[in-house]
C-alpha positions as CSV (number, residue, x, y, z in Angstrom):
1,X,90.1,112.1,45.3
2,X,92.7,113.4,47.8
3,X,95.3,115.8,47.3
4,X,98.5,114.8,46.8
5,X,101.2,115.9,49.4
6,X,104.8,116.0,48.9
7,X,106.5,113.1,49.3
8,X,106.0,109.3,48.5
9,X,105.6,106.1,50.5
10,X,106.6,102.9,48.5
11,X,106.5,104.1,44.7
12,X,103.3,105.8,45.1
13,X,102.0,109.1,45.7
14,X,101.1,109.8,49.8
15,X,97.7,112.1,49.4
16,X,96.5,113.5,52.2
17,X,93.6,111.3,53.6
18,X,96.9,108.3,53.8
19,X,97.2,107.4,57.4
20,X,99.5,104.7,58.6
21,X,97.8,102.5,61.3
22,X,100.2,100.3,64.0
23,X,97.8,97.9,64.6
24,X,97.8,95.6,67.4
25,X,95.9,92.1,67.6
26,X,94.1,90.0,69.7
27,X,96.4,87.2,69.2
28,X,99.3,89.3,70.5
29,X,100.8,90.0,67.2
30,X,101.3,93.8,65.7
31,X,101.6,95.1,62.4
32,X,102.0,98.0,60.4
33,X,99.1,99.3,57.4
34,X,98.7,102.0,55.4
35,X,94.9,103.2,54.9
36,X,93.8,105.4,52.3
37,X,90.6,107.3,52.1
38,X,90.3,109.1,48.7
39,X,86.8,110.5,49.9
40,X,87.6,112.5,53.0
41,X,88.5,116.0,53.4
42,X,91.3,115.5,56.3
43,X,93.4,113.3,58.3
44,X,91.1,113.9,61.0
45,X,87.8,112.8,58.9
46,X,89.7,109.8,58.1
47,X,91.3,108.8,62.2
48,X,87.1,109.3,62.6
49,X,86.1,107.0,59.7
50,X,88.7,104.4,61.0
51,X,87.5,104.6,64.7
52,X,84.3,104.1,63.6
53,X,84.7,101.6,62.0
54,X,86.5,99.7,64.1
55,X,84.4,100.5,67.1
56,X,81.7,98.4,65.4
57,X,82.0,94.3,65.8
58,X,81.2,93.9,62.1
59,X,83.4,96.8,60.9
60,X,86.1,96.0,58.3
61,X,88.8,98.4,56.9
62,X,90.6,97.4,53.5
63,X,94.5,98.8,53.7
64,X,97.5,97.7,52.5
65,X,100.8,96.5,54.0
66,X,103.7,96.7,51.0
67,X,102.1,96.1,48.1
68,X,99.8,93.9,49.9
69,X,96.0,94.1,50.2
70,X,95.1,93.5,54.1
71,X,91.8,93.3,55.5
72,X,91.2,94.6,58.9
73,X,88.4,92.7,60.9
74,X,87.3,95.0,64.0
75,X,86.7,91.7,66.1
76,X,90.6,90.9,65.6
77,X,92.1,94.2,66.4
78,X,92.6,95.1,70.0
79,X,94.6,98.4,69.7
80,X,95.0,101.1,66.9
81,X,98.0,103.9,66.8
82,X,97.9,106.9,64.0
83,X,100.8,108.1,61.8
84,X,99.3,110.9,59.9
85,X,101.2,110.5,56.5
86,X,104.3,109.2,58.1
87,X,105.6,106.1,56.9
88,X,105.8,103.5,59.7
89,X,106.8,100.5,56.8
């Protein structure tokens, strides 16, 4: 699991593998999602795991937005900006 660095983000602990993603879509739309990566070591392991993912047309990414589950579908997302740990909700 990954270590817990100072600060929270919504009522809940912001560890270190937390990234906030802008994300924007093919429709023209844009939001804001926080993904969290218990597994990996660092921010960067986890920017990787997300560009990979992404960079794949079957790739999916389970974040949140709020207390909202949102699934990210790499076919529907055109553009991806990182916030390491820095709460863009």
């Amino acid at each position: 699991m990954g270590r817990v660095a100072s600060g929270r983000h919504r009522d809940r602990p912001v560890t270190m593998a937390d990234i906030v993603l802008r994300v924007r879509l093919v429709g023209g739309g844009s939001m804001d999602v926080t993904y969290d990566d218990p597994a990996a070591g660092s921010e960067a392991e986890v920017i990787a795991h997300v560009v990979t993912t992404l960079a794949d047309d079957a790739g999916v990414l389970r974040c949140s937005h709020g207390d909202r589950l949102v699934v990210l579908y790499a076919r529907g997302v055109c553009v991806v900006e990182v916030a390491p740990r820095g709460a863009v909700l």
